[in-house]
C-alpha positions in Angstrom: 4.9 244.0 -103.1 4.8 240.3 -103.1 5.2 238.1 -105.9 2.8 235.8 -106.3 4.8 233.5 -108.4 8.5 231.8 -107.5 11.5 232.9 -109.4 11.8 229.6 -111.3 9.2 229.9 -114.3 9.9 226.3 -115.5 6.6 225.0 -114.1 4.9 228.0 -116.9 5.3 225.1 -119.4 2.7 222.5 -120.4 5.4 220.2 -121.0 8.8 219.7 -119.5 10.2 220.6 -123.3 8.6 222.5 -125.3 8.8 220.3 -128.4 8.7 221.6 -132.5 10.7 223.4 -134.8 13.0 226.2 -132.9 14.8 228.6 -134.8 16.0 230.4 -131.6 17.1 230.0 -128.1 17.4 233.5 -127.4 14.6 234.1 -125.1 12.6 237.5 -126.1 10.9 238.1 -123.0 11.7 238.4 -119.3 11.3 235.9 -116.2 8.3 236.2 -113.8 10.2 238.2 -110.8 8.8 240.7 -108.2 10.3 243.5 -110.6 8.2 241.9 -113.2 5.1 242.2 -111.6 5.7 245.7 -110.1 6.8 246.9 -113.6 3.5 245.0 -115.1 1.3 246.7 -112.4 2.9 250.3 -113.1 2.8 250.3 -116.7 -1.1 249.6 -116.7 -1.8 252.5 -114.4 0.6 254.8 -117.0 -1.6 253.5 -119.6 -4.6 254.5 -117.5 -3.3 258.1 -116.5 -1.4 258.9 -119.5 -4.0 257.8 -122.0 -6.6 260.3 -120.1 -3.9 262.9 -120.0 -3.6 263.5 -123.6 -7.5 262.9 -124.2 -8.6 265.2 -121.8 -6.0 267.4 -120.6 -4.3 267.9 -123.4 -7.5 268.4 -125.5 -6.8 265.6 -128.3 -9.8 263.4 -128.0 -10.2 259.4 -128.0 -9.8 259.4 -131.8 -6.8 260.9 -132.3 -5.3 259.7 -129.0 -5.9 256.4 -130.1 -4.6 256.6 -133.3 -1.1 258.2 -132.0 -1.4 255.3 -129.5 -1.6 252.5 -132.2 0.9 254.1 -135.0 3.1 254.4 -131.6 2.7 250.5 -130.7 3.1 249.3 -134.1 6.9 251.1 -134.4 7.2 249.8 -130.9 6.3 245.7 -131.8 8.4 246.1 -135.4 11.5 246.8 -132.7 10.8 243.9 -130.2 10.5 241.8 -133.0 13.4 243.0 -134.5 15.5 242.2 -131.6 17.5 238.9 -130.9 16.9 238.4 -127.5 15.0 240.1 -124.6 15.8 243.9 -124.9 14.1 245.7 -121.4 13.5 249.3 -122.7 11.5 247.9 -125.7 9.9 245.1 -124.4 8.2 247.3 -121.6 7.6 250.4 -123.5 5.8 247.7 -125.9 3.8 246.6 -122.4 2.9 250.5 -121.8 1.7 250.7 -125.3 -0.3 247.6 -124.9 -2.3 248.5 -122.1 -3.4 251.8 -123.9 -4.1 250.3 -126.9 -5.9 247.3 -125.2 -7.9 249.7 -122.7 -9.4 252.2 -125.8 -10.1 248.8 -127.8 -12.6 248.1 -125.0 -14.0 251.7 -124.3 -14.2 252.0 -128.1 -16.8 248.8 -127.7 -18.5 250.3 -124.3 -18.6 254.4 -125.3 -18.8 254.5 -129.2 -20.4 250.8 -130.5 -22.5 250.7 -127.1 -21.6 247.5 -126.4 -22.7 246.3 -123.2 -19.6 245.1 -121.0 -21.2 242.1 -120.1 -21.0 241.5 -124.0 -17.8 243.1 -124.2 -16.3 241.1 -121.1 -17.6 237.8 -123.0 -16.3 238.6 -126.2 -12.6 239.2 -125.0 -13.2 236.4 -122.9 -13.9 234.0 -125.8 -10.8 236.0 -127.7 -8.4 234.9 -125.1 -9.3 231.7 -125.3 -9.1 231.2 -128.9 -5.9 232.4 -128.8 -4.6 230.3 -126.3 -6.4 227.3 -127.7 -4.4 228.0 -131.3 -1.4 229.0 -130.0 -1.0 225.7 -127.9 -2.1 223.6 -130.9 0.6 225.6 -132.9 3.2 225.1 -130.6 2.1 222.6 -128.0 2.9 224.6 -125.0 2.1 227.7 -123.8 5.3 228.3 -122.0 6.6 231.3 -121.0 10.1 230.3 -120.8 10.0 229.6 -124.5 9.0 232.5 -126.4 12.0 231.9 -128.8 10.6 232.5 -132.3 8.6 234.6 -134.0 5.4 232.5 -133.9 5.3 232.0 -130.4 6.4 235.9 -130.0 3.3 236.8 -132.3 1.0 234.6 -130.0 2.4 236.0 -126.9 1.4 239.6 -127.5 -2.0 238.5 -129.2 -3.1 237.1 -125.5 -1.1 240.2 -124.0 -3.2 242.9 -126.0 -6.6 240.4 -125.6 -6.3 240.2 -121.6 -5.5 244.0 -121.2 -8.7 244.3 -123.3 -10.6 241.7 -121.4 -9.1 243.1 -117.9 -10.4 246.4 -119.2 -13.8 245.2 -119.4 -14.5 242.9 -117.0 -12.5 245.4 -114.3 -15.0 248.3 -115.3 -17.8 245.4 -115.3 -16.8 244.6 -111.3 -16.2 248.2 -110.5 -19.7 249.2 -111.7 -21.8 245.9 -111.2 -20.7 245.9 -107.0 -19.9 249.7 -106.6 -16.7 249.0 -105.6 -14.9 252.5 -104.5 -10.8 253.2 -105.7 -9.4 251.8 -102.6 -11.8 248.8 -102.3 -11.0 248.4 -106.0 -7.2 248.3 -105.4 -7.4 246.1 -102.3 -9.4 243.0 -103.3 -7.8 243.0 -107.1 -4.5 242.7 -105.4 -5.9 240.7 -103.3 -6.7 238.4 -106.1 -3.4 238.3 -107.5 -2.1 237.1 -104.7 -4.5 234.2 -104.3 -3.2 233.0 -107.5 0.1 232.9 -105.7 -1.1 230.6 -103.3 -2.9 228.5 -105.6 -0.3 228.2 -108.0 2.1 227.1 -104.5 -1.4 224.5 -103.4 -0.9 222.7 -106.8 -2.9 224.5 -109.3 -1.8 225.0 -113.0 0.9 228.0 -113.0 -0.2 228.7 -116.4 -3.6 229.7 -115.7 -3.2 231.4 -112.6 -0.2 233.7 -114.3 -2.6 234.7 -117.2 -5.3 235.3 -114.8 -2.9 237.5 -112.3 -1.7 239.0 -115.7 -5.5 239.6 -116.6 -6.0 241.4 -112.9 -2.9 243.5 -113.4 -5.1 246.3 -115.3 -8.1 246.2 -113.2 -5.6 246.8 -110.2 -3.6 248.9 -112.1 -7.2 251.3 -112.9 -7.7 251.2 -109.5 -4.9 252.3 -108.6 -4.3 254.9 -110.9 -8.0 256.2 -110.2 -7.1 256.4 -106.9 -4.5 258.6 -106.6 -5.5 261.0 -109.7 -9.3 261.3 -108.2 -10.1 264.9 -107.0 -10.9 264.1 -103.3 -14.6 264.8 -103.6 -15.3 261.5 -105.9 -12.4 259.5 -103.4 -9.3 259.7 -104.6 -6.2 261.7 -103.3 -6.3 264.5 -106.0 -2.4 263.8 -107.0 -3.5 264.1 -110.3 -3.5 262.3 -114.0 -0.2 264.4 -114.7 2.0 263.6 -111.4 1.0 260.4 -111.3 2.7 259.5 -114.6 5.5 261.1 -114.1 6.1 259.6 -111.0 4.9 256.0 -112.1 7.5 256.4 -115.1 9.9 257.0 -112.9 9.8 254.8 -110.6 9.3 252.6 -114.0 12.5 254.1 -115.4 14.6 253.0 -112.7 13.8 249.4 -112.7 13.7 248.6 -116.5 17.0 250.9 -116.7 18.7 248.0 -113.6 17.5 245.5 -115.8 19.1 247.1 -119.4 22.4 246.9 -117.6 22.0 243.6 -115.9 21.4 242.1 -119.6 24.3 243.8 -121.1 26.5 242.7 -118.2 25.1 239.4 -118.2 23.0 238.4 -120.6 19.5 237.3 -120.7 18.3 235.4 -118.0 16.4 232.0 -118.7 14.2 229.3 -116.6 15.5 228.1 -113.8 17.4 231.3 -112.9 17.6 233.9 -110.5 16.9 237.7 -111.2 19.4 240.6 -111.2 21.9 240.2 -107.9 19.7 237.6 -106.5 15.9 237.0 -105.7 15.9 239.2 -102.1 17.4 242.1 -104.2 14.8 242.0 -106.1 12.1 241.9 -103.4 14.2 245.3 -102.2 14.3 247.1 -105.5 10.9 246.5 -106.6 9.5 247.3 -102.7 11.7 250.1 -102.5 10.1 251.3 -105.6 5.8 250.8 -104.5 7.4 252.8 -100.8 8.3 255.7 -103.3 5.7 256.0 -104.6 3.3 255.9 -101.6 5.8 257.9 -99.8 5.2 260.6 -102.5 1.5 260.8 -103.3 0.9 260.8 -99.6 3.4 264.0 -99.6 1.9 265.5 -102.5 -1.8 265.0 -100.8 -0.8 266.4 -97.4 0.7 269.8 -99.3 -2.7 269.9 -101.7 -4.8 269.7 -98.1 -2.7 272.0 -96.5 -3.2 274.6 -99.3 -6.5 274.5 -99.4 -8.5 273.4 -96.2 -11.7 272.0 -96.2 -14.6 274.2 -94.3 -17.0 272.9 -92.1 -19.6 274.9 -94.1 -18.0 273.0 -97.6 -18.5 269.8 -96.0 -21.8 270.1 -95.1 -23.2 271.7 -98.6 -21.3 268.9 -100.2 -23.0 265.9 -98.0 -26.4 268.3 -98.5 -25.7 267.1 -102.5 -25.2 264.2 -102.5 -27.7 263.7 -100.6 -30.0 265.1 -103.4 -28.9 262.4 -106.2 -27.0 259.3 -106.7 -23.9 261.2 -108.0 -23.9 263.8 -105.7 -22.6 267.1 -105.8 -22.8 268.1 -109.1 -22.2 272.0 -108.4 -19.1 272.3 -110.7 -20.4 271.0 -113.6 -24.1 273.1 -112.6 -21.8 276.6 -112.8 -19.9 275.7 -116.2 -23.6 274.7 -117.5 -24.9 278.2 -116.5 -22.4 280.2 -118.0 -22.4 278.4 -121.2 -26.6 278.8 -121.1 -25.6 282.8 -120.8 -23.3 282.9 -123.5 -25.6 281.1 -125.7 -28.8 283.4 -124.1 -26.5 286.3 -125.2 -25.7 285.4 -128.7 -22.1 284.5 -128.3 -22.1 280.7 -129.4 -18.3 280.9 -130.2 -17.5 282.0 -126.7 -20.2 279.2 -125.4 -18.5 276.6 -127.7 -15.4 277.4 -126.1 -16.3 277.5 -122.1 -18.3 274.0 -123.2 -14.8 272.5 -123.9 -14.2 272.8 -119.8 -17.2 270.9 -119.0 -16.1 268.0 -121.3 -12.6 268.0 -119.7 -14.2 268.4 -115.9 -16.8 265.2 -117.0 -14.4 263.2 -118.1 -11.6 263.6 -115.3 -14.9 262.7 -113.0 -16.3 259.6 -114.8 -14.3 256.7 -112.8 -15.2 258.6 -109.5 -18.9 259.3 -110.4 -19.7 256.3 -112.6 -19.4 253.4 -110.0 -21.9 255.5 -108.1 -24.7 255.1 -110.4 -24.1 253.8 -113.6 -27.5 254.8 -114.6 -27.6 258.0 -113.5 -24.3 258.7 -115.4 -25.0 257.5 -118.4 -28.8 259.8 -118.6 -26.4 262.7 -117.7 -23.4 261.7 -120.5 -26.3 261.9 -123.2 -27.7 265.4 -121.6 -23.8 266.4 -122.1 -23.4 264.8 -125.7 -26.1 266.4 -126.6 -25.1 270.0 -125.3 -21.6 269.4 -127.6 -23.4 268.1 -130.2 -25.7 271.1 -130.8 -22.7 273.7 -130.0 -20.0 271.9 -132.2 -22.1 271.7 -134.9 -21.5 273.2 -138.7 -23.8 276.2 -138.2 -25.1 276.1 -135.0 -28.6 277.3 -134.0 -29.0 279.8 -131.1 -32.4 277.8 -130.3 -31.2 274.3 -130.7 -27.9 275.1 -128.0 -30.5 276.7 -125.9 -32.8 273.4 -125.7 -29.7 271.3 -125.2 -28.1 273.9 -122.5 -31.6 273.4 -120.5 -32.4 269.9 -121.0 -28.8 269.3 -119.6 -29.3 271.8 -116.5 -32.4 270.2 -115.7 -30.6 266.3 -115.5 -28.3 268.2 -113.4 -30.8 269.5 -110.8 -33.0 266.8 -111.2 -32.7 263.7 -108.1 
């Protein structure tokens, strides 16, 4: 991976000196290095996959997900803070913690509030702003290289949390707005990041162009994630939500562990300096790291094909779907739908409640594959499905009620 930003973060200051009262010279965050932006880019996709993991997979749901995920953050800021000086396991499991929190704070807006993401993308927006425009004013520079007290600290992660909300939003707002598939997604984000490189190295202002790279980091980061934990069918690789983490965190693990014992060996590195055993090391160990990776979700996608082949027959009765509607082939979620309609038809609404809890998980696995399709037509058929758990989760369900919300949802399904 290239870094779009040189070693030397002294030009990440408005000023030469960052002027007003300083308590502290011990710098609590780290230098913008490739490792930097390869850990950055990582963490967001954990916070992606893992967030999804424990939502869906596991079976907790976005409210209790989210509030593990904020008690989780707030132990995880009252240690950063804690600390003297920039401390690599808790400054990056803060990040990881960050970009969940951030990324539920907008699908809270979209999914439960039903805010609009061209409203959401506009509010975070004007967030971000805000809290640039007061922290500047505060401090009177918005340096990197100087987050050395508390109040710059506390107005650092303020616009950290506010742009993985805002990437959040206006990343889902691209991805829907020009269809843009996993791949496509992945390419032109990164793409973008690296302009800022090269505008940063043409003359433009370094700050902006890291906090707008920073901002892109989750979009990319989605897009990446989605892309390799996508069943194959919607365009992904099928690796899966759970593998993907694991080997993200690893590769994760690796990197912030090299930096742990750099700082302990040698202290915290400041402006102006080069980053652990010298800035083409660090090209190698953060490369080495994105090689792993692809090395090991293309190994893990080869075995998945080999073990179970595609038929010419599958192919074609898949492209005969999707030719039918702008999701396409819906068939998996059509078979859970009729076997909860039997149990309810039969009179076994406990047993239907419980098969209904598949076609929640299987819908929400699917929803950054088949959403991009047709936003539309995905949000008609997340109603049909509300409605369905709605009726069978309720108190004291009624036998004829599940029946009208089994049917209404089969015919979305079938429906072009």
């Amino acid at each position: 991976m290239s870094m779009p930003f040189p070693l030397n973060t002294s030009a990440l200051q408005v000023s030469d000196e960052a002027p007003g009262p300083v308590k502290s010279r011990f710098m609590k965050v780290p230098i913008i290095t490739a490792t930097f932006w390869t850990i950055k880019i990582l963490s967001t996709t954990v916070g992606e996959t893992f967030a999804d993991y424990l939502a869906v997979n596991v079976g907790l749901g976005p409210l209790i997900t989210t509030g593990m995920m904020i008690t989780l953050l707030a132990v995880a800021l009252v240690l950063q803070f804690r600390t003297r000086s920039y401390t690599p396991w808790i400054y990056w499991l803060s990040v990881v913690l960050v970009s969940i929190v951030g990324t539920q704070i907008t699908d809270f807006f979209t999914d439960t509030l039903g805010i609009s993401l061209y409203v959401s993308t506009a509010i975070f927006t004007v967030l971000l702003i805000a809290v640039f425009t007061t922290w500047y004013f505060q401090e009177r520079t918005l340096a990197i290289t100087s987050i050395d007290t508390v109040r710059r600290e506390a107005f650092y992660w303020a616009a950290i949390l506010t742009a993985f909300a805002l990437g959040t939003a206006a990343g889902d707002l691209a991805t829907e707005a020009l269809g843009l598939g996993f791949l496509w997604g992945s390419i032109i984000f990164g793409a973008l990041i690296v302009a800022c490189g090269i505008a940063v190295r043409a003359g433009a202002p370094v700050v902006a162009a890291f906090w707008v790279a920073y901002v892109l980091t989750r979009p990319l980061g989605a897009s990446i994630g989605d892309l390799l934990t996508q069943d194959r069918s919607y365009g992904g690789m099928g690796v899966g939500a759970a593998v993907t983490s694991v080997l993200f965190l690893a590769v994760i693990l690796i990197l912030v562990v090299r930096e742990q014992i750099h700082v302990q060996r040698h202290g915290v590195l400041t402006k102006g300096q080069t980053a652990a055993g010298g800035r083409m090391r660090d090209f190698v160990w953060a490369g080495a790291g994105m090689v792993a990776i692809v090395v090991a979700a293309a190994t893990v996608t080869s075995l998945q094909a080999e073990q179970a082949p595609v038929s010419a027959a599958t192919l074609s009765s898949a492209t005969g779907a999707q030719a039918r509607g702008p999701l396409g082939d819906l068939s998996t979620f059509s078979a859970i739908v009729d076997d909860v309609t039997a149990k309810i038809e039969a009179g076994d609404l406990p047993a239907a409640r419980t098969r209904v809890k598949d076609l929640e998980t299987a819908w929400d696995s699917a929803e950054a594959g088949l959403k991009p399709k047709s936003p539309a037509a995905w949000g008609t058929m997340d109603k049909a499905i509300d409605g369905e758990l709605t009726s069978l989760r309720a108190d004291h369900p009624d036998q004829g009620t599940c029946l009208a919300a089994t049917h209404h949802l089969q015919s979305v399904i079938d429906s072009p």
